[in-house]
C-alpha positions in Angstrom: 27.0 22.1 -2.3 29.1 23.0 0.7 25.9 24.1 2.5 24.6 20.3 1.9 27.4 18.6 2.7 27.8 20.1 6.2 24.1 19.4 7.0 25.2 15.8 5.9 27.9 15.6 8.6 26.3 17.3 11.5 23.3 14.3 11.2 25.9 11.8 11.4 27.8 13.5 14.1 24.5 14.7 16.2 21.7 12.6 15.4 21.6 9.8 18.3 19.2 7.4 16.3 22.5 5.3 15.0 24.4 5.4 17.5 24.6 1.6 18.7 25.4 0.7 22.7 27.5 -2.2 22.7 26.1 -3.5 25.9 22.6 -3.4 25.7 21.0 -3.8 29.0 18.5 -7.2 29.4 15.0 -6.9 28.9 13.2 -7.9 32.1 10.5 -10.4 31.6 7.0 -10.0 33.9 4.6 -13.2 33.3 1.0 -12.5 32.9 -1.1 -13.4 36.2 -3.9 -16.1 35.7 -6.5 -13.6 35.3 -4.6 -11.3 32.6 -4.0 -14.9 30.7 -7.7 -16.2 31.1 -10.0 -15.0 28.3 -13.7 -14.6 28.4 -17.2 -14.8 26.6 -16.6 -11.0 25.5 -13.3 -11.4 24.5 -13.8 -14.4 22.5 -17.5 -12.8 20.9 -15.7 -10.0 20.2 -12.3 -11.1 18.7 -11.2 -9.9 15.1 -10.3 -12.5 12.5 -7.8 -10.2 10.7 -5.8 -7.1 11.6 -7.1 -3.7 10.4 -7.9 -4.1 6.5 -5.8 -0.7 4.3 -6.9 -2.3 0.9 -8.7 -5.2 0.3 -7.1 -8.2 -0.7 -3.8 -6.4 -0.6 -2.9 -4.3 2.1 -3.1 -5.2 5.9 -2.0 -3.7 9.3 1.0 -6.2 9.4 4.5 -7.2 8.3 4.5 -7.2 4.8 7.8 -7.9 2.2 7.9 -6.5 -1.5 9.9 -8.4 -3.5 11.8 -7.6 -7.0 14.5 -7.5 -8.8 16.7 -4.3 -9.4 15.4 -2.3 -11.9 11.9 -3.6 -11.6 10.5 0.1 -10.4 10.0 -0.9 -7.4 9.8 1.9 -5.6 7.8 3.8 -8.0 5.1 1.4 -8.0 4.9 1.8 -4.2 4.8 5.8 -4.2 2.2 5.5 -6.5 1.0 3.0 -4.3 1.3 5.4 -1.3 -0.4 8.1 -3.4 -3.9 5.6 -3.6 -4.3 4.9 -0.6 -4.0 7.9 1.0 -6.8 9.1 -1.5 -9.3 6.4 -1.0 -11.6 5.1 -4.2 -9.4 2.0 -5.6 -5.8 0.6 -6.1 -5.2 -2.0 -8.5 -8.7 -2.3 -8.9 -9.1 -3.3 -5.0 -11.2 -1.2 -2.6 -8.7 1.0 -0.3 -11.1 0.2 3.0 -8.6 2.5 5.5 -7.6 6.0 3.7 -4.5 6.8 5.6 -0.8 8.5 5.0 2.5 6.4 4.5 5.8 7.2 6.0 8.5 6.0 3.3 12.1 5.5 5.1 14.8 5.4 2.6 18.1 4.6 2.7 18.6 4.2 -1.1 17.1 7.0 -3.4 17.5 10.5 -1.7 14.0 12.4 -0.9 14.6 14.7 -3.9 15.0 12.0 -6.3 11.6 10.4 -4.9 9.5 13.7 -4.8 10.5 14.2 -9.0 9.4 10.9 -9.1 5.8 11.5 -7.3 5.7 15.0 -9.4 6.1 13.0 -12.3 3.4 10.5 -11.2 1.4 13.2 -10.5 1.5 14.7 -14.0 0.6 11.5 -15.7 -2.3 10.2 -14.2 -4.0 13.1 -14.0 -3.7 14.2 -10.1 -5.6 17.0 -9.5 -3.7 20.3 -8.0 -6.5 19.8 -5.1 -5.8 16.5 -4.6 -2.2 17.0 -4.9 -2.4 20.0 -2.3 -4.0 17.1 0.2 -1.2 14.7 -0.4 1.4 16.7 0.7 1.2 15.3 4.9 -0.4 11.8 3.1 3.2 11.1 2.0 5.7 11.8 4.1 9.3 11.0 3.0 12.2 10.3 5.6 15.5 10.4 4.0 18.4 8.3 6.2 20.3 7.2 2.8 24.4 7.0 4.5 23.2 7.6 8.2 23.3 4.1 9.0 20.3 3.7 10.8 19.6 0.6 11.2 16.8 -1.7 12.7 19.1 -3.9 14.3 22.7 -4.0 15.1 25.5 -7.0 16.0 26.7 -7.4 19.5 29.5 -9.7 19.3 27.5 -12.0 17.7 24.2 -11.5 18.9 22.0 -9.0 17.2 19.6 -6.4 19.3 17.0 -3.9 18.0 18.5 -0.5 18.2 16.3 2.8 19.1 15.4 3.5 16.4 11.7 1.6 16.3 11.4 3.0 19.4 12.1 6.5 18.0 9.7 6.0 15.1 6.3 4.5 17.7 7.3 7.7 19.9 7.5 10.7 17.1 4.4 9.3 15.5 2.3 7.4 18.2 -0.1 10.7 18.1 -0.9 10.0 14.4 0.2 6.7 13.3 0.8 5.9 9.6 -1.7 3.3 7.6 1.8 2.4 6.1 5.8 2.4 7.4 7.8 1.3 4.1 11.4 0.5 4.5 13.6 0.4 1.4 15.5 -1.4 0.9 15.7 -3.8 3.5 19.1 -5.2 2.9 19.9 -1.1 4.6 18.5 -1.8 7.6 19.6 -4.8 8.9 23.5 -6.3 10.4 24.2 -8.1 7.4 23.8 -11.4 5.6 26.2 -13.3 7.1 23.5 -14.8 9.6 20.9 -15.1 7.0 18.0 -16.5 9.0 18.8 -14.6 12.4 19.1 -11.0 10.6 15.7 -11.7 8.8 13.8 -13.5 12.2 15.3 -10.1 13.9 14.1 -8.1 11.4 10.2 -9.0 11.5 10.5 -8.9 15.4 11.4 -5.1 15.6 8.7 -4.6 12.6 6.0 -6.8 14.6 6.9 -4.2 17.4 5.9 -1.4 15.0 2.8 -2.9 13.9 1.7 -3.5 17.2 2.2 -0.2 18.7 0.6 1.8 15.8 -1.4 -0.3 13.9 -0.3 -0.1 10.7 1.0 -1.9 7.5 5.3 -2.3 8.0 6.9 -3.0 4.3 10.2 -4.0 3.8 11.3 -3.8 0.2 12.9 -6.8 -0.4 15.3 -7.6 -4.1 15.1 -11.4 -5.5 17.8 -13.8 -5.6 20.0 -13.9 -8.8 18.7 -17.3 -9.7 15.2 -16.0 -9.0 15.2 -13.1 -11.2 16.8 -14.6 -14.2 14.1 -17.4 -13.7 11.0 -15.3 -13.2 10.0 -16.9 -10.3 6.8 -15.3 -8.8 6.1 -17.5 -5.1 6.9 -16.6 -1.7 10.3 -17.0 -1.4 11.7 -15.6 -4.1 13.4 -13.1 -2.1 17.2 -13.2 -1.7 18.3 -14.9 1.5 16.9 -17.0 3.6 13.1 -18.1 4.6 13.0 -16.4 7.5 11.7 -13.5 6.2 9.0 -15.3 4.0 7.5 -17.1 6.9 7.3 -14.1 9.1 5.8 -11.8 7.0 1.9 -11.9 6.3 2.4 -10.7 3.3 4.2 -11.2 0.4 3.9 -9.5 -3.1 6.5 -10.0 -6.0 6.8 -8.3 -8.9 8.4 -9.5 -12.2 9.0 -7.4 -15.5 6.7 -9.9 -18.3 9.1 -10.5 -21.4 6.7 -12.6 -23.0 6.4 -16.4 -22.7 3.3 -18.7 -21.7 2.0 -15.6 -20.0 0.1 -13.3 -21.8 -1.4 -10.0 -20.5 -5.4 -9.5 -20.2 -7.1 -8.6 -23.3 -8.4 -5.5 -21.9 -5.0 -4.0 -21.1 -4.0 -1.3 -23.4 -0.7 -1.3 -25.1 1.9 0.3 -26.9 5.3 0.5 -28.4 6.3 2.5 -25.5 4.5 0.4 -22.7 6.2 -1.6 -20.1 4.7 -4.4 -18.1 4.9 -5.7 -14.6 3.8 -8.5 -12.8 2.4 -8.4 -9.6 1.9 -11.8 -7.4 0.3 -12.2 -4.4 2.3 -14.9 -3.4 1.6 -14.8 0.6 -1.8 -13.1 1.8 -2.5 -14.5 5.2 -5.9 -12.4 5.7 -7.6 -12.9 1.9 -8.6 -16.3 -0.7 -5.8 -18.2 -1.8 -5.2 -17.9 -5.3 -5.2 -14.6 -5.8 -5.5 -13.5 -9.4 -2.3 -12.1 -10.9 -2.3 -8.3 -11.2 -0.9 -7.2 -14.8 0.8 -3.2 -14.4 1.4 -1.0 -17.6 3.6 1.8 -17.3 4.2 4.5 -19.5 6.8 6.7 -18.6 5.0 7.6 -15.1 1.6 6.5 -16.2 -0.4 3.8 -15.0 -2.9 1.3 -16.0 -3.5 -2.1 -14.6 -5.6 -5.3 -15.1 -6.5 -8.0 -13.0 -6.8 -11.1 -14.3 -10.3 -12.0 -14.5 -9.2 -15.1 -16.3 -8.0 -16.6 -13.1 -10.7 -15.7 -10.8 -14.7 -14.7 -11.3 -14.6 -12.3 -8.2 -11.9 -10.1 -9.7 -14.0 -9.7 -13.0 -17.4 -8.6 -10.4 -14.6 -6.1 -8.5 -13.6 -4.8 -12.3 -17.3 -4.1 -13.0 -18.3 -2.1 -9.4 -14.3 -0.1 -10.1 -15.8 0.5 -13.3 -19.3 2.4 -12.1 -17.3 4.3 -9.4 -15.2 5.7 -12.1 -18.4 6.6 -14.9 -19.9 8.5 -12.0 -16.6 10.4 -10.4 -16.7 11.5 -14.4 -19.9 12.0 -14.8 -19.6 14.6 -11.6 -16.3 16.1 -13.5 -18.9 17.2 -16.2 -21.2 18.7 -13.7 -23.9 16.2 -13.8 -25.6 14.7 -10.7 -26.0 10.8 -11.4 -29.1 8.8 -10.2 -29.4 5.1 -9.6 -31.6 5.6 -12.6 -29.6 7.4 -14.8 -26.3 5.4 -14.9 -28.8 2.1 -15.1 -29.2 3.4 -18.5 -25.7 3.6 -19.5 -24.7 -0.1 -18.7 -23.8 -0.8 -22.8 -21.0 1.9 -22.6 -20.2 0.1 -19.5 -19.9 -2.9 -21.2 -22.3 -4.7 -18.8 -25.0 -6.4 -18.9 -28.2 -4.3 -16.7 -28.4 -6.9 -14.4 -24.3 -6.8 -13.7 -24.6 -2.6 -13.3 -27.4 -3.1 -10.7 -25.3 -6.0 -8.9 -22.5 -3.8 -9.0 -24.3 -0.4 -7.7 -25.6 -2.7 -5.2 -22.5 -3.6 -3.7 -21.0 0.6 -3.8 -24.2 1.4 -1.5 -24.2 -1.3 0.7 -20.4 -1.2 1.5 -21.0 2.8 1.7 -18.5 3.8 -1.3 -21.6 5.9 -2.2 -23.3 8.1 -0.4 -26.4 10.2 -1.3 -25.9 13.9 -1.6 -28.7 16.6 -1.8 -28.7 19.2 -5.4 -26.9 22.5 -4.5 -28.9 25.1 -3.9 -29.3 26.8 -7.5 -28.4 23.6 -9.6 -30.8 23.1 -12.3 -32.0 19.7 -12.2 -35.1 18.3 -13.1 -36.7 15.3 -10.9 -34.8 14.1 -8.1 -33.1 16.1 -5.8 -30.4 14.1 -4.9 -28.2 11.9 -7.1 -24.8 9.7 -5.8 -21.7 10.6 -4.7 -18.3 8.4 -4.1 -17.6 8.7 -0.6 -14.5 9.7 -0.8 -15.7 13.0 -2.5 -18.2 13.4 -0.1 -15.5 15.3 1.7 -15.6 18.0 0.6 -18.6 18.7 0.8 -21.0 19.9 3.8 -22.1 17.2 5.7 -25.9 18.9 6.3 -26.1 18.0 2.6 -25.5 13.8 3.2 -28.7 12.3 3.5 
């Protein structure tokens, strides 16, 4: 304990990142020539309609808020989260598009507390020790709980961006995150006392970290006291002002269900022991409005999901292809080698219709989430000698063996 404790006080004595300068010098301002602000035919043929996509429908490389109230599991969700996307395949039934790691900054629960946590997700849902060896760089935990680092400080009055953005584009500018996850946000920022400036100041110095390393910044946000006694699920449902609503391009809240008009997807398994969260998309700038709700079960560390088909047709077609590129990940467990053929012929255990298997395989070849993989060498197989493969466990395999 001793040991820990003087670790403690040497960061806050010797680690520069919080240290605030009371005069901060002024930024100088260079306009853009003519010709730097002109565009061309190349530019404009050329220009993206959304930032880099992380997970489809749900995860983009820009500001995004997370918004519950205490005691919602917040942060579990988002390690768990954290733990799909840096394996590829699917998250909440949605295609992860960009496999990448996430950097999780927290200034609330101490690393230890959030690596039992991932253990313990681990455990539950089945995360192979392979898989789990992989993850260990995927996630990477930075633990500043009492440092008092902070985004941005008060300057009597006015409020600047410290270093500490700075610190994180320049330790990490050589391998950038997919994600940057700040929790909670209430830690980070001067204090509430200038609602809409601290917010506004706030999604500037994350805009800055977005733009320099191309990745998804999340602030985790908690709801008003009105808003989580009401349930509400919309945009700005967050505590505070609107400032950090209408900044961010994202916005997902999450509510525990206790019942009501609401009630969870048929297809959703539960027990005595389950609980259930609610996940809105209240504010996705780069997908369809409307979004379908996304129901969570948790078991102890466990988790299950449904989206809610009921709402929207595409989610059901996303269910079905989710649901081939799981029967052949098994099928592979068991030391088969699937054709297009083969799983064709399983599409009653699938619960599909043939025509809604094929539409599905369709759409796992043509956006390359299958690949085609020769037989080893030695593998007894009759008739074909190649069978498909989710791309994401194409990895570890040779690449003279992709066809």
């Amino acid at each position: 304990m001793e040991d820990r404790v003087k670790r403690y006080l040497r960061l806050i004595r010797n680690d520069g990142a919080h240290v605030l300068d009371p005069n901060p010098p002024q930024q100088k301002v260079e306009i853009p020539t003519d010709e730097e602000l002109n565009w061309t035919r190349e530019e404009l043929a050329g220009a993206a309609l959304t930032p880099k996509c992380i997970v489809q429908d749900h995860t983009y490389a820009d500001v995004a808020q997370v918004v519950a109230p205490g005691g919602t599991g917040k942060t579990t969700i988002l390690l768990y989260e954290s733990i799909r996307i840096a394996l590829g395949g699917e998250l909440w039934g949605l295609n992860v598009e960009s496999p990448g790691w996430t950097l999780f900054i927290t200034a609330e629960d101490q690393r230890e507390y959030l690596l039992g946590r991932m253990r313990e997700i681990f455990w539950a849902n089945d995360i192979r020790q392979e898989e789990q060896d992989y993850l260990m760089d995927k996630i990477r935990i930075y633990d500043v709980t009492g440092l008092g680092h902070k985004l941005i400080h008060n300057v009597s009055g006015n409020l600047h961006a410290t270093e500490f953005a700075n610190a994180i584009i320049e330790r990490f500018a050589a391998n950038p995150p997919s994600v940057v996850i700040f929790d909670p946000l209430a830690s980070f920022g001067a204090g509430e006392n200038m609602v809409n400036v601290n917010e506004q100041s706030i999604i500037d110095v994350c805009r800055r970290l977005v733009r320099a390393l191309e990745c998804c910044v999340k602030v985790i946000h908690h709801t008003g006291k009105a808003n989580a006694r009401n349930g509400t699920m919309d945009q700005y449902s967050g505590r505070g002002g609107s400032a950090l609503a209408d900044g961010s391009r994202m916005t997902t809240v999450l509510q525990r269900w206790v019942g009501g008009d609401l009630t969870p997807p048929p297809c959703l398994h539960l027990t005595d022991t389950t609980s259930i969260t609610l996940m809105s998309r209240a504010k996705l700038t780069y997908a369809p409005p409307n979004l379908p709700m996304i129901w969570i079960a948790r078991d102890g560390f466990m988790f299950s999901y449904a989206l809610d088909e009921r709402q929207d047709p595409k989610a059901l077609f996303n269910k079905r292809v989710n649901t081939v590129l799981r029967f052949i990940t098994e099928k592979l467990e068991d030391g088969l080698y699937p054709t297009k053929s083969m799983i064709e012929g399983f599409y009653p255990t699938m619960g599909m219709k043939r025509a809604e298997l094929r539409e599905a395989l369709n759409e796992l070849e043509l956006s390359g989430r299958l690949v085609k993989l020769v037989v080893p060498a030695g593998a007894k197989k009759s008739g074909p000698q190649d069978y498909l493969c989710p791309k994401n466990l194409a990895r570890e395999i040779n690449e003279e063996d992709v066809r």
